[in-house]
C-alpha positions as CSV (number, residue, x, y, z in Angstrom):
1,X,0.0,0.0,0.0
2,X,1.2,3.6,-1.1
3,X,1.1,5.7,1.8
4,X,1.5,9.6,1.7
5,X,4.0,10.1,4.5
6,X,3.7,14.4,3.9
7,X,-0.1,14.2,5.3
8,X,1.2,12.3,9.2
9,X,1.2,15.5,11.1
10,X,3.5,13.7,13.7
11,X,2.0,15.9,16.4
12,X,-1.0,14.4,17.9
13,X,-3.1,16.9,19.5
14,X,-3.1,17.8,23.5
15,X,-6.6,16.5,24.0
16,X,-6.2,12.9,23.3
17,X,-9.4,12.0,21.6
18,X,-12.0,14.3,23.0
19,X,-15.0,11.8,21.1
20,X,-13.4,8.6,23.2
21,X,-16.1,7.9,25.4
22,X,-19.0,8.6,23.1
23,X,-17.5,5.9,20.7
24,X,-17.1,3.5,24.0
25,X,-20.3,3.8,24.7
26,X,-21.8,2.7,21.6
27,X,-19.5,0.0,21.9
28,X,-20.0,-3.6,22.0
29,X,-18.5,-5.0,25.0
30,X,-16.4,-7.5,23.4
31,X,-15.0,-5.2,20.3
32,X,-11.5,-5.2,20.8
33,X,-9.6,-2.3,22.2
34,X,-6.2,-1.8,21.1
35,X,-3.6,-0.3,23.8
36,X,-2.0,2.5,23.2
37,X,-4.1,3.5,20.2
38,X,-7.3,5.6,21.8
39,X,-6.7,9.0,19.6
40,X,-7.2,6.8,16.6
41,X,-10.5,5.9,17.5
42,X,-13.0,7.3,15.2
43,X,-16.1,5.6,15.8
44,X,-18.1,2.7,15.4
45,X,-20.0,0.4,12.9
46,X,-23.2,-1.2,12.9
47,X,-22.5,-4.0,15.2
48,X,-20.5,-2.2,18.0
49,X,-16.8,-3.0,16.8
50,X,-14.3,0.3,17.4
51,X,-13.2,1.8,13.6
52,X,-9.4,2.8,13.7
53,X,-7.9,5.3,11.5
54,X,-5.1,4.0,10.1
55,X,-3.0,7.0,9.6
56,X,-3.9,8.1,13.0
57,X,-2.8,5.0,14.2
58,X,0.5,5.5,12.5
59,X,1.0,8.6,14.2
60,X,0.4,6.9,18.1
61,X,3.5,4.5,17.0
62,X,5.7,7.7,15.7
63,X,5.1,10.0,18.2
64,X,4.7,7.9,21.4
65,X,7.0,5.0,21.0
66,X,9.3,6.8,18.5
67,X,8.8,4.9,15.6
68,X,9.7,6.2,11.8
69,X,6.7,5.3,9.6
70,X,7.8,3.1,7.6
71,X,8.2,1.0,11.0
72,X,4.7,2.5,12.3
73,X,3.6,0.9,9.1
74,X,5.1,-2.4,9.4
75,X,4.4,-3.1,13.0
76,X,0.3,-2.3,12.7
77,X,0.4,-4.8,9.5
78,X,2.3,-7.4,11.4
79,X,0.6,-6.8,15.2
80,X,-2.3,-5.2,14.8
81,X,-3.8,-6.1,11.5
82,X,-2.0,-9.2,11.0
83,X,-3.4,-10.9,14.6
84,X,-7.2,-11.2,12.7
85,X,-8.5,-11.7,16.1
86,X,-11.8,-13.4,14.5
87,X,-15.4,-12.1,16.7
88,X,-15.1,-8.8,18.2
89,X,-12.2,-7.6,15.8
90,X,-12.0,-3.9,14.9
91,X,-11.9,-2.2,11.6
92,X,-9.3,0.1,10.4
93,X,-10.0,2.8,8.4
94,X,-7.5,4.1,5.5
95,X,-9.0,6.8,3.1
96,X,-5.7,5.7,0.7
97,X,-6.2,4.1,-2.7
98,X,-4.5,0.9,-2.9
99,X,-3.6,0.0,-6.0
């Protein structure tokens, strides 16, 4: 996937994610929560599960744990997407075009 590195602000916002217990709310109990990934919580769907922005979520792993984005990238493939955690598993969001 093509990812457009100039459009990660690399600066999350003070106010972690000021929406994060209105999505939670909504939320099915049993929808996975990922750790360390709450200001990339965007909403939910129809049955409950917590939608992730994916570019968000590359932003927790550069600016919290230091990350460049190309590893950002990598490790949500590889340990996030890649765990396919079968019922209860979230959605992640990317508004890029893969080709």
């Amino acid at each position: 996937m093509e990812f457009n590195k100039k459009e990660i602000r690399m600066q999350k916002p003070e106010e972690e994610n000021p929406n994060l217990d209105f999505y939670l709310d909504r939320a099915d109990p049993e929808a996975l929560r990922f750790d360390g990934f709450d200001y990339a919580i965007i909403g939910t769907d129809h049955k409950g599960l917590l939608v992730y922005d994916h570019e968000r979520m590359v932003e927790c792993c550069v600016v919290d744990d230091g990350m460049s984005v190309d590893e950002a990238i990598e490790y949500i493939d590889y340990n996030v997407i890649g765990i396919n955690a079968g019922d209860g598993f979230t959605i992640i969001f990317s508004d890029e075009k893969i080709v």
